[in-house]
C-alpha distance (Angstrom), angle and dihedral (degrees) to the residues before:
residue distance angle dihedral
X1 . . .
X2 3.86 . .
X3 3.60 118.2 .
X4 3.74 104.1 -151.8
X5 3.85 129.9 60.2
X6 3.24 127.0 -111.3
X7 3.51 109.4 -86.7
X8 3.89 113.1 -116.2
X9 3.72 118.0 -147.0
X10 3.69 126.3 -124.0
X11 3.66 147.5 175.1
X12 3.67 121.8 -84.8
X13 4.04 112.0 -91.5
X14 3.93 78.6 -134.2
X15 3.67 95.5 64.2
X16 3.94 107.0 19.2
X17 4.21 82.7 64.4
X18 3.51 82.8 70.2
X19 3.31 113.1 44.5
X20 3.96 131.2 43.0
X21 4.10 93.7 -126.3
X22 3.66 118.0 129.8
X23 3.88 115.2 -82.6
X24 3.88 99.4 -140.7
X25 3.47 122.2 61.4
X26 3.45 92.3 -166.4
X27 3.91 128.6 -156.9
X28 3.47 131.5 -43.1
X29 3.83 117.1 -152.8
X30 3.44 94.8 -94.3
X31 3.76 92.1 51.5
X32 3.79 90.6 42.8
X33 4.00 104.5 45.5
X34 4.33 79.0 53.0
X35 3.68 86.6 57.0
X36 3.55 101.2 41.5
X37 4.14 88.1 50.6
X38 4.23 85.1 71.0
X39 4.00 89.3 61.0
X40 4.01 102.5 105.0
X41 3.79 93.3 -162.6
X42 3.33 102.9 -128.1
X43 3.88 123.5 -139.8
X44 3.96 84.5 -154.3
X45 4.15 101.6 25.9
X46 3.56 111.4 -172.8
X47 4.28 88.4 -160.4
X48 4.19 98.1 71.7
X49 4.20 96.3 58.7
X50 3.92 83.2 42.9
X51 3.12 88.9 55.4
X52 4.37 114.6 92.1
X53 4.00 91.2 -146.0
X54 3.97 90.9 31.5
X55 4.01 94.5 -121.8
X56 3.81 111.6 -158.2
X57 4.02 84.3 -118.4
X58 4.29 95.5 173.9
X59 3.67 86.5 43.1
X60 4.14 110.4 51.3
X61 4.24 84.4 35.7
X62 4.17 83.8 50.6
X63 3.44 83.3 51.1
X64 3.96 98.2 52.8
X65 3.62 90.3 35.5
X66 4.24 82.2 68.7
X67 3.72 89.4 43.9
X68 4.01 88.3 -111.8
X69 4.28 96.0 137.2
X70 3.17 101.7 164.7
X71 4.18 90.2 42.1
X72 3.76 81.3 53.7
X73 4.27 91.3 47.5
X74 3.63 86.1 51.8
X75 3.75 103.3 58.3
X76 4.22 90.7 41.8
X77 4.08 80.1 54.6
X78 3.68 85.3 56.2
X79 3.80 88.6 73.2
X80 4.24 112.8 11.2
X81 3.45 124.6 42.9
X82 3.60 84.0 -169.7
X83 3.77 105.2 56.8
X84 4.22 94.4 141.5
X85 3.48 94.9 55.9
X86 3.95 96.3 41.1
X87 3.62 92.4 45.9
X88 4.28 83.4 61.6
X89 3.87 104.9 36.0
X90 3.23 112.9 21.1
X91 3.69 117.6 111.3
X92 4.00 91.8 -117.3
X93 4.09 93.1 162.8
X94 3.67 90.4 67.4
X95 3.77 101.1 39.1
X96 3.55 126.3 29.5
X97 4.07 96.8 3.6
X98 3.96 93.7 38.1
X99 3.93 85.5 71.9
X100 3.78 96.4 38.2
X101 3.57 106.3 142.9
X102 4.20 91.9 -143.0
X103 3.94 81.6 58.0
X104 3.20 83.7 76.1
X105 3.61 101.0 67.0
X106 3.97 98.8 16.4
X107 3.39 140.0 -11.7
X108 4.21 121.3 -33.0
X109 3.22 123.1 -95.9
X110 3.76 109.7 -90.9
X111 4.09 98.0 -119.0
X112 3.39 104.5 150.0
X113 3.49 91.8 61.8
X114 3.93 97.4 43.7
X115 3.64 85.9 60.2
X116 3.25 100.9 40.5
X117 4.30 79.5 55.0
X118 3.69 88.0 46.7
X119 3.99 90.4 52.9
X120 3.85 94.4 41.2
X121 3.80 91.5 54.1
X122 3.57 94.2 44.0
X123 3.35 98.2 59.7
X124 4.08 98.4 45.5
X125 3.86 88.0 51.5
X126 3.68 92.0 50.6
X127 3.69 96.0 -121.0
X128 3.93 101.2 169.5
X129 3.96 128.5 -160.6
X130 3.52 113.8 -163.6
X131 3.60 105.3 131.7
X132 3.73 107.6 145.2
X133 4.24 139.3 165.1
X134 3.92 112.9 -112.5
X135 3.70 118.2 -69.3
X136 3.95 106.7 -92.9
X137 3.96 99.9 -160.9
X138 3.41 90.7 -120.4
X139 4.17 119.8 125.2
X140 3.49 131.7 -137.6
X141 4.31 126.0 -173.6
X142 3.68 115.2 -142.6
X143 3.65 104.0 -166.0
X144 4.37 114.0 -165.8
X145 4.11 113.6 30.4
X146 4.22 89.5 -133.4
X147 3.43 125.6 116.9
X148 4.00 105.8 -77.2
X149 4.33 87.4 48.0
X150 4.25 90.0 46.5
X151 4.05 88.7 45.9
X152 3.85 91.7 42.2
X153 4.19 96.4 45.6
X154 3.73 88.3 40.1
X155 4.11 93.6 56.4
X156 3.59 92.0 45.0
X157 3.78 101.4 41.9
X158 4.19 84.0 57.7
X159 4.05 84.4 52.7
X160 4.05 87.4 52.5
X161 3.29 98.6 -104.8
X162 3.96 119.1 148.1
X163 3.58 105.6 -118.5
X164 3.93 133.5 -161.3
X165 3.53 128.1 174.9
X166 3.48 122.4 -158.5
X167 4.15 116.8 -152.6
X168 4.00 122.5 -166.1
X169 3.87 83.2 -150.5
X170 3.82 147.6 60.3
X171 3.53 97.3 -113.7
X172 3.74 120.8 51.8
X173 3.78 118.0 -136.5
X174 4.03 109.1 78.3
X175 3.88 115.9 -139.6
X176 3.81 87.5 -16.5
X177 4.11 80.4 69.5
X178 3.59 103.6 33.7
X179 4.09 110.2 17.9
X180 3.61 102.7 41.6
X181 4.00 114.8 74.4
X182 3.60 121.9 -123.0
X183 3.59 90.1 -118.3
X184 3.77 95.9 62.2
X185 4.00 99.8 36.4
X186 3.96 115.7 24.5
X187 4.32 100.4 -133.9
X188 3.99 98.6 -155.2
X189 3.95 100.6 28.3
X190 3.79 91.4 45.8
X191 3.99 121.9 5.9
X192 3.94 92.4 46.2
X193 3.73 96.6 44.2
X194 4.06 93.7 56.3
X195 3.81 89.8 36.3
X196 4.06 79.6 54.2
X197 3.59 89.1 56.5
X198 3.44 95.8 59.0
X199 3.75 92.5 54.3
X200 3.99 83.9 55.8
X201 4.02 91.7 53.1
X202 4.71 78.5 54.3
X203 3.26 89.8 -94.7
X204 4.01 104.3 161.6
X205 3.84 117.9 -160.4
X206 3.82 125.0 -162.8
X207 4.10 117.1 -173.9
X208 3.54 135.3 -174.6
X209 3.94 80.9 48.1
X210 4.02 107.2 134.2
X211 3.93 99.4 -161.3
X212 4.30 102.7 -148.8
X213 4.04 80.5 31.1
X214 3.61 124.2 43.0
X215 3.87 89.5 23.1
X216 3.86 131.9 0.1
X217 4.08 124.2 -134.6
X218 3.93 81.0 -118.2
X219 3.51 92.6 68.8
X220 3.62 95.2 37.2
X221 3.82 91.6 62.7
X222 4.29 92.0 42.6
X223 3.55 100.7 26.2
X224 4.10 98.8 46.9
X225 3.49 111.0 14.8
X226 3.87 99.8 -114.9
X227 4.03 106.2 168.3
X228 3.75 91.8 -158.0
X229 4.15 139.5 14.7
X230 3.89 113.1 -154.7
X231 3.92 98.9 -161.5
X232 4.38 102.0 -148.1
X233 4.07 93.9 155.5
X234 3.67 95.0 134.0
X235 3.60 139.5 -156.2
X236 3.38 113.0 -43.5
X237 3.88 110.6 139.4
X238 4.02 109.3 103.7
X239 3.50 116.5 -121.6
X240 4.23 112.9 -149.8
X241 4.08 135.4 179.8
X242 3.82 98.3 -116.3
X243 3.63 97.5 -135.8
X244 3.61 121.8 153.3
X245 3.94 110.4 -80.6
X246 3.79 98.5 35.0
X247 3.06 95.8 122.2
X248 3.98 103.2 62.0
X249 3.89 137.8 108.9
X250 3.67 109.0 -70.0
X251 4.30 102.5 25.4
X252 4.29 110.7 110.5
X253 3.64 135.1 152.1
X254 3.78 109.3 -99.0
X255 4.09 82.3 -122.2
X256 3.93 86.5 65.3
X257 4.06 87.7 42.8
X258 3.46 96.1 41.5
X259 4.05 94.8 47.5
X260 3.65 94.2 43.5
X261 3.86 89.2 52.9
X262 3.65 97.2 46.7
X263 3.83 102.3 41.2
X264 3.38 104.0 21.6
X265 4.07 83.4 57.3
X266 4.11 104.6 -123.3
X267 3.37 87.9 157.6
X268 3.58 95.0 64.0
X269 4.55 114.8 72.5
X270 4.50 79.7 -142.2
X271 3.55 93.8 76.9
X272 3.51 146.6 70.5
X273 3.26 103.7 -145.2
X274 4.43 118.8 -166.9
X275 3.86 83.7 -127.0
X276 4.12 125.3 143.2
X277 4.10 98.8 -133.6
X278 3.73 100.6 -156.4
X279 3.52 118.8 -162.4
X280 3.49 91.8 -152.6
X281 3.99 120.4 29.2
X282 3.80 123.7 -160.5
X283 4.43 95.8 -163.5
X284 3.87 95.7 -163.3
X285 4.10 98.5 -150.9
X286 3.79 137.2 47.4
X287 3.98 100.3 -141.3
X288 3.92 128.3 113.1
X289 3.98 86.4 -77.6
X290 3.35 98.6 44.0
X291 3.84 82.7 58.1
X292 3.42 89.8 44.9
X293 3.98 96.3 59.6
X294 3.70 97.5 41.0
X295 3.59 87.6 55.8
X296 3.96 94.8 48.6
X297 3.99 81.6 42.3
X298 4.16 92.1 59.8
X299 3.88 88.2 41.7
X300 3.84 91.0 55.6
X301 3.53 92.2 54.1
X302 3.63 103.9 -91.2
X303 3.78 143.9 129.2
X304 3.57 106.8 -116.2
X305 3.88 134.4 -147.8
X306 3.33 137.6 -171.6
X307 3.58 115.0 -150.5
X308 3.96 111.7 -168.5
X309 3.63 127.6 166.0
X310 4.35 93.1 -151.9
X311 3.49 130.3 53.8
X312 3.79 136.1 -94.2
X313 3.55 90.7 -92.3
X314 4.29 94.1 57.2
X315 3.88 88.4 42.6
X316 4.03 96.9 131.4
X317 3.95 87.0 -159.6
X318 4.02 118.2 111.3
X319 3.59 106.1 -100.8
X320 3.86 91.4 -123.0
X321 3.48 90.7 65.6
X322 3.88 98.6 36.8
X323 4.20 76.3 55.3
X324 3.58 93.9 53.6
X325 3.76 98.3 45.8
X326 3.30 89.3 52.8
X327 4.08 96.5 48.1
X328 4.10 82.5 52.2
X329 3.68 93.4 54.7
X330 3.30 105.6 -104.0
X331 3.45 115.0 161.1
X332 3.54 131.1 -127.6
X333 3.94 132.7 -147.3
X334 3.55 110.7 175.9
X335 3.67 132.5 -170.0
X336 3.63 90.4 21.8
X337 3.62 125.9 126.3
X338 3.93 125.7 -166.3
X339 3.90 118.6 -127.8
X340 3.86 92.1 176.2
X341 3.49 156.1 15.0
X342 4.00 114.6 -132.9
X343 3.79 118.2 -138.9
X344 3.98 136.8 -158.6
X345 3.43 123.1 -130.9
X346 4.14 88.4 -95.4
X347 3.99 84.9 54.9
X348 3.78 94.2 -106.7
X349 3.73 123.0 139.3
X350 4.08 114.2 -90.1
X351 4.18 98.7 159.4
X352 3.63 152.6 -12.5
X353 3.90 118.3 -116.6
X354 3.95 107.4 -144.1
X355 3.56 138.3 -175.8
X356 4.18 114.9 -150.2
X357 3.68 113.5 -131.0
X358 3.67 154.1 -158.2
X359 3.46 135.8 -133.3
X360 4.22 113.9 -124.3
X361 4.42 124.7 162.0
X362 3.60 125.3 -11.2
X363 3.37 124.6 -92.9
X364 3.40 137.6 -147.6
X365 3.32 100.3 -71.6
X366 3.65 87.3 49.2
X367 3.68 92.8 -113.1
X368 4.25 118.0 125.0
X369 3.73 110.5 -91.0
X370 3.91 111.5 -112.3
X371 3.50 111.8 -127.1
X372 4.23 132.0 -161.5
X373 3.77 110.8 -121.4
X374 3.76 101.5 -143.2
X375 4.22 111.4 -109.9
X376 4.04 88.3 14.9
X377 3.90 91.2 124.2
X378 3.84 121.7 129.9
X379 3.53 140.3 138.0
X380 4.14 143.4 -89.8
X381 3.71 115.0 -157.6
X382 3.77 109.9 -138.0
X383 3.56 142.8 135.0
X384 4.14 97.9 -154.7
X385 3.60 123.6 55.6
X386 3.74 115.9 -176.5
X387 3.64 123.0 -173.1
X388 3.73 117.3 -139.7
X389 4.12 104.7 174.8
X390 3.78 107.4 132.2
X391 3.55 121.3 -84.7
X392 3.99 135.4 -125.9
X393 3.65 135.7 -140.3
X394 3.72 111.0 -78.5
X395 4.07 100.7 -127.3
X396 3.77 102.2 -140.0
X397 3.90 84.4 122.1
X398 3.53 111.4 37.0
X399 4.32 79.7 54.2
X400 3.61 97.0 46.4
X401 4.07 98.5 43.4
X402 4.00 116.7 71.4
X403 4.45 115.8 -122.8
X404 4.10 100.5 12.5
X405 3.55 107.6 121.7
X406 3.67 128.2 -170.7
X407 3.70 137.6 -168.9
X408 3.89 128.0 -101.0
X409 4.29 86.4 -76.8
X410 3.80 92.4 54.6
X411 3.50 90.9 -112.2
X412 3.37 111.7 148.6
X413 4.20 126.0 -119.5
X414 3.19 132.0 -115.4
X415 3.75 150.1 173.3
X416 3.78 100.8 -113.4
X417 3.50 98.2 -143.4
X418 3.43 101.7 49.1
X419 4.04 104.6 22.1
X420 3.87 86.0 -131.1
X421 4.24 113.4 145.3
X422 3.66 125.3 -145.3
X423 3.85 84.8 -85.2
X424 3.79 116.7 82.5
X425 3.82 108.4 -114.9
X426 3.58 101.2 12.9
X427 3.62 113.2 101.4
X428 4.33 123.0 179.5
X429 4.09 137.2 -168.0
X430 3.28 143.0 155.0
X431 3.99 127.0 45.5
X432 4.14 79.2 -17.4
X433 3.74 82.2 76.7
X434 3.61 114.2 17.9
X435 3.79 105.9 37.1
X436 3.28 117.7 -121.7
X437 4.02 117.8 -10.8
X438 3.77 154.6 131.3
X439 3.41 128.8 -35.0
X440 3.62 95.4 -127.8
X441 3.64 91.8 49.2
X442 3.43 90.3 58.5
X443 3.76 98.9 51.1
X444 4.34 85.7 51.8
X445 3.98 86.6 55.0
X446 4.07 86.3 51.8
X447 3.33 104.8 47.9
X448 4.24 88.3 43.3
X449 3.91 86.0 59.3
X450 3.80 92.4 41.8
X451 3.70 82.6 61.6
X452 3.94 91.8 41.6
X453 3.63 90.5 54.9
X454 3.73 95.6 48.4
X455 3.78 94.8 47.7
X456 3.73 81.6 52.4
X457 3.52 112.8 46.8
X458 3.59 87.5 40.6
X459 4.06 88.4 58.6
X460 3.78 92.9 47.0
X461 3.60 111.2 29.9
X462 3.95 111.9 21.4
X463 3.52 104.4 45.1
C-alpha cells in the first residue's frame, strides 16, 4: 500500500491570484483510479459514521476501483444530492478522512477529491439520478435554497413529496451562491448543474420570495395547503466588535463582501460591480470565510491582511485554505486584536488600531484565551476593514410565525431527532439552528428533517 496521496494538480499561486478560476484541478481518471487503489475496504470502516450524510465511502471507491463511475455516482447519490460541491468544501480532514484507517500508517485516503471526480464525471457524461417513489399529493415548503433546504427538498421529492423552495434571492443556491468564491466552488459548472438535478427529481423553485415579507408561513399552511415548512434560511445576520469607528467608509461583513463579489459579478472585467476595492484589506477573522474574503481581496487587486487575535495553531480555517491564502500572499498577523477602526476626515477607513496578545487558559471552546499585553497598541494601515466573526440567523421568521422559540442567538429549536420546532409542522436545520457552520453539516440537518417530515405527514395525513 502507498503511503502518500495522489497528488492533485493546481494552478500556480502566481497566476490563480489573478484570476477567479478554480484552484484545484482535481483528478483525472487516471489520477483517481491510483487513488482509489489505497482504499482497504474495510469490513468495519471507521470513514462512513464520520461521515455527516453517512456516504457509503468503501462502496462508491469499490466501485471506481472496477472502473464502474457512474455505479460509483449512484451509491454517493444514495446519500448527497450535493456530491460536487462536498467533494470541494467540505471539511473532509476532520470528518470522513480524519478517521481514515490508512491515516494511521500514512497519509488518508484522498476522498473528498475521488468524489468530487466521481461527481465531475457524472455530470459531463450525462449520468442522471432521478429515481423517485410515486408522487403522493402531499406538499412540502422548503424555505432558503442553501445546502440544508437543497438536501431536505431533494430527499423528499425522491419519497414523492411535492416540493417548493422558497429563496429570499435571485439566484438560488444560498452560501454555495453567494459565500463561497468562485475560485473554490465553480457556480455554473457545478452549483447550477446539481441545483438542476433537483428540478429533475420535481423540485419547483420560486425566488425573489421573502418568507415573513412577501408571504408568511401562516398563509402558506391556509392559503396553499403545504402539510409541512422545513425552515433552512441560514445565518445571515453579521456579527461585528463594536469598537469605536465601526461604523466608517470602508468596514462590511465579509457576507456583504462576499455576496456582492459573487452575485454582483466582481470577478468578471463586464461589470460594474458597487464594490469598495481596497488597496489594503484588514480581514478581521481566521475561519473558512475569512479565507474566503482575503482571497477575493488579493484577486481584486488588493493587499490583504489577516488580522486574528489567536495563533496559527487555534486558526478554525481548513488547512487547505489557510495553505492557499498563504501561497496567494495573504498576509498574516496573528495574535493581534483590533481596538479600533481609524477614519479620514471624509469618514473613510485609513487604519486599524490593534493591541498584540497572548494566549492564557482555555476557554470554552477549548481554545487558549487571548489575552491584551498592556502598552502593545500600534497601528495597520488600510483602507478596507472587513469583519469576518460568525454570523446568526436573521429573525424575520421566528418573529413573524406564532409558537417557534429560539434561544438567546435567535437560533431556532429543535427536536434533534426529528428537526421538528415547537410549532407543529414546521421543522428547521442548518445555520437556522446552529449559527453559522459547514456545508456538510447542513446537508445532515436536511436530510434528518426530510425524514422528520415524512414520519410526520405520514402519521397525520396518510394514514
Amino acid at each position: 500500500m502507498r503511503l502518500n496521496k495522489v497528488p492533485v494538480r493546481e494552478q500556480d499561486p502566481e497566476v490563480r491570484k489573478k484570476n477567479f478560476n478554480e484552484v484545484s484541478f482535481g483528478y483525472n481518471m487516471e489520477e483517481a483510479m491510483s487513488e482509489a487503489e489505497r482504499c482497504l475496504n474495510c469490513k468495519k470502516p471507521k470513514c462512513v459514521p464520520a461521515c455527516p450524510v453517512t456516504i457509503d465511502i468503501p462502496g462508491f471507491i469499490r466501485e471506481l476501483k472496477d472502473g464502474n463511475v457512474g455505479e460509483a455516482a449512484k451509491v454517493i447519490a444514495r446519500s448527497s444530492c450535493l456530491p460536487a460541491v462536498c467533494g470541494r468544501v467540505c471539511p473532509q480532514e476532520e470528518q470522513c478522512e480524519g478517521d481514515c484507517i490508512v491515516g494511521l500508517r500514512g497519509e488518508a485516503v484522498n476522498i473528498g477529491k475521488l468524489e468530487r471526480f466521481v461527481a465531475d464525471w457524472s455530470r459531463q457524461n450525462n449520468i442522471e439520478f432521478t429515481e423517485k417513489q410515486p408522487a403522493n399529493g402531499m406538499k412540502v415548503a422548503v424555505i432558503g435554497s442553501g445546502p440544508a433546504g437543497l438536501s431536505c427538498a431533494g430527499d423528499l421529492a425522491k419519497m414523492g413529496y411535492d416540493v417548493t423552495i422558497f429563496e429570499a434571492l435571485h439566484e438560488p443556491g444560498g452560501v454555495l451562491v453567494y459565500g463561497i468564491p468562485e475560485f473554490r466552488l465553480p457556480k455554473e459548472a457545478v452549483v447550477r448543474e446539481e441545483i438542476n438535478l433537483l428540478k429533475k427529481l420535481g423540485v419547483k423553485l420560486e425566488t425573489n420570495v421573502i418568507i415573513g415579507r412577501t408571504v408568511t408561513i401562516e398563509e402558506l399552511f391556509k392559503d396553499e395547503d403545504f402539510k409541512a415548512v422545513f425552515v433552512g434560511s441560514g445565518a445571515g445576520l453579521p456579527k461585528f466588535m463594536g469598537i469605536p469607528g465601526e461604523n466608517s467608509n470602508g468596514v462590511m461583513s465579509a457576507n456583504e463582501y462576499l455576496t456582492r463579489a459573487n452575485l454582483m459579478k466582481a470577478f468578471r472585467n463586464d461589470y460594474d460591480t458597487p464594490i469598495t476595492m481596497g488597496k489594503k484589506v484588514a480581514v478581521v477573522g481566521a475561519g473558512n470565510v475569512a479565507m474566503d474574503a482575503a482571497r477575493t481581496a488579493v484577486r481584486l487587486g488588493a493587499e490583504s491582511y489577516i488580522v486574528y487575535r489567536r495563533s496559527e495553531k487555534e486558526i478554525p480555517a481548513r488547512i487547505e485554505e489557510v495553505h492557499h491564502a498563504k501561497e496567494e500572499g495573504v498576509i498574516f498577523n496573528l495574535l493581534v486584536n483590533p481596538v479600533a477602526i481609524l477614519a479620514d476626515e471624509r469618514g473613510w477607513v485609513k487604519g486599524l488600531r490593534c493591541v498584540r496578545m497572548e494566549l492564557g487558559e482555555p476557554d470554552e471552546s477549548g481554545r487558549r484565551r487571548p489575552v491584551e499585553m498592556k502598552g502593545s497598541e500600534f497601528d495597520i494601515e488600510c483602507d478596507s476593514v472587513i469583519m469576518s466573526l460568525g454570523t446568526s440567523p436573521n429573525p424575520l421568521i421566528a418573529s413573524t410565525t406564532e409558537g417557534i422559540n429560539t434561544n438567546r442567538h435567535g437560533c431556532i429549536l429543535i427536536d434533534e431527532a426529528s428537526g421538528e420546532s415547537s410549532r407543529e409542522g414546521i421543522f428547521a436545520g442548518g445555520d437556522a439552528v446552529t449559527g453559522s457552520a459547514t456545508v456538510i453539516l447542513a446537508m445532515s440537518a436536511g436530510r434528518k428533517a426530510a425524514a422528520g417530515i415524512d414520519k410526520y405527514i405520514k402519521e397525520k395525513y396518510m394514514r
